[in-house]
C-alpha positions as CSV (number, residue, x, y, z in Angstrom):
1,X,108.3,124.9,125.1
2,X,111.6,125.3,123.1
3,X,111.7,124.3,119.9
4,X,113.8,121.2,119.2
5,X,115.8,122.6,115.5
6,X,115.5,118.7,114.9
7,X,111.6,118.5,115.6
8,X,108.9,118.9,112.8
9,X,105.7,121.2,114.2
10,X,102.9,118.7,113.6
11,X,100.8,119.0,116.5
12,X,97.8,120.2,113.9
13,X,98.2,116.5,113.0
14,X,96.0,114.3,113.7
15,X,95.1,110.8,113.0
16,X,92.0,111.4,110.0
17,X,94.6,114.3,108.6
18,X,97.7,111.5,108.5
19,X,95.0,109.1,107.0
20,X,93.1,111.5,104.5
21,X,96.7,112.1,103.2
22,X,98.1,109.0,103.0
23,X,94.5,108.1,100.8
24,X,95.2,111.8,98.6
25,X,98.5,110.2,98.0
26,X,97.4,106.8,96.7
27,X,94.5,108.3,94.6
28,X,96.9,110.6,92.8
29,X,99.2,108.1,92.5
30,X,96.8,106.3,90.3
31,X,96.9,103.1,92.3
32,X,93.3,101.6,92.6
33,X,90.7,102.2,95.0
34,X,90.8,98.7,96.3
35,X,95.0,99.2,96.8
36,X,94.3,101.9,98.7
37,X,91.6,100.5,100.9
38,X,93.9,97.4,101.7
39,X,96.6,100.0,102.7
40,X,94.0,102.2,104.9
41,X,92.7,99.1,106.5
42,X,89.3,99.3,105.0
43,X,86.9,95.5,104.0
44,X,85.0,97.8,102.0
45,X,86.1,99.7,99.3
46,X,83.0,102.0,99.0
47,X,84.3,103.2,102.4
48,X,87.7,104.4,100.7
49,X,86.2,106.3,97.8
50,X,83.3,107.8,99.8
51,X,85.5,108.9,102.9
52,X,88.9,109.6,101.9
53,X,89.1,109.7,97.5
54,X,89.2,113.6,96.1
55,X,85.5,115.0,95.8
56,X,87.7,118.3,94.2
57,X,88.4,116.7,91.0
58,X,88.1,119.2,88.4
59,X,86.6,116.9,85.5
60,X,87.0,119.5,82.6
61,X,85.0,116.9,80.0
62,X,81.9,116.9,82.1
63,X,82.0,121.1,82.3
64,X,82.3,121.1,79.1
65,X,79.4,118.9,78.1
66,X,77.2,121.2,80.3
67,X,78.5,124.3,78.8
68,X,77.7,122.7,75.5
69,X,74.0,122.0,76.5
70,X,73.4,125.4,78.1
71,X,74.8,127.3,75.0
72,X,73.5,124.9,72.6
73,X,76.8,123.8,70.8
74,X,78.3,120.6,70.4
75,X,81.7,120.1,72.1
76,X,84.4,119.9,69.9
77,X,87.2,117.0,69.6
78,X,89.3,119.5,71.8
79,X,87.2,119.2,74.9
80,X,87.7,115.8,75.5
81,X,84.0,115.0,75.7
């Protein structure tokens, strides 16, 4: 098929990849999890935050809390724990 200069290549698209970004979006946008459920379409919020919030989040306080119990040294004010 030609390619229409005009035409965007999304046939890797698909419905829970238009709907897991549109929920990335909203999460990193800070807007609440019950925002974002309303926006998705979901009566349950648990089903926002389980299915579609970021499970990636690097939390850099809790790392360094374990850090501090396997080395046995308290975190400083620095680490944000």
């Amino acid at each position: 098929m030609a390619s229409d200069p005009g035409r965007l290549d999304l046939e890797w698209v698909t419905s829970h990849t238009f709907r897991k970004s549109v929920a990335t979006i909203l999460d990193e946008e800070g807007l609440a999890a019950r925002q974002a459920a309303d926006q998705l379409g979901h009566a349950q919020v648990s089903m926002t935050q389980d299915a579609y919030f970021g499970r990636g989040k690097v939390h850099t306080a809790a790392a360094d809390a374990l850090d501090a119990a396997v080395s046995g040294k308290k975190p400083g004010p620095e680490s944000g724990a």
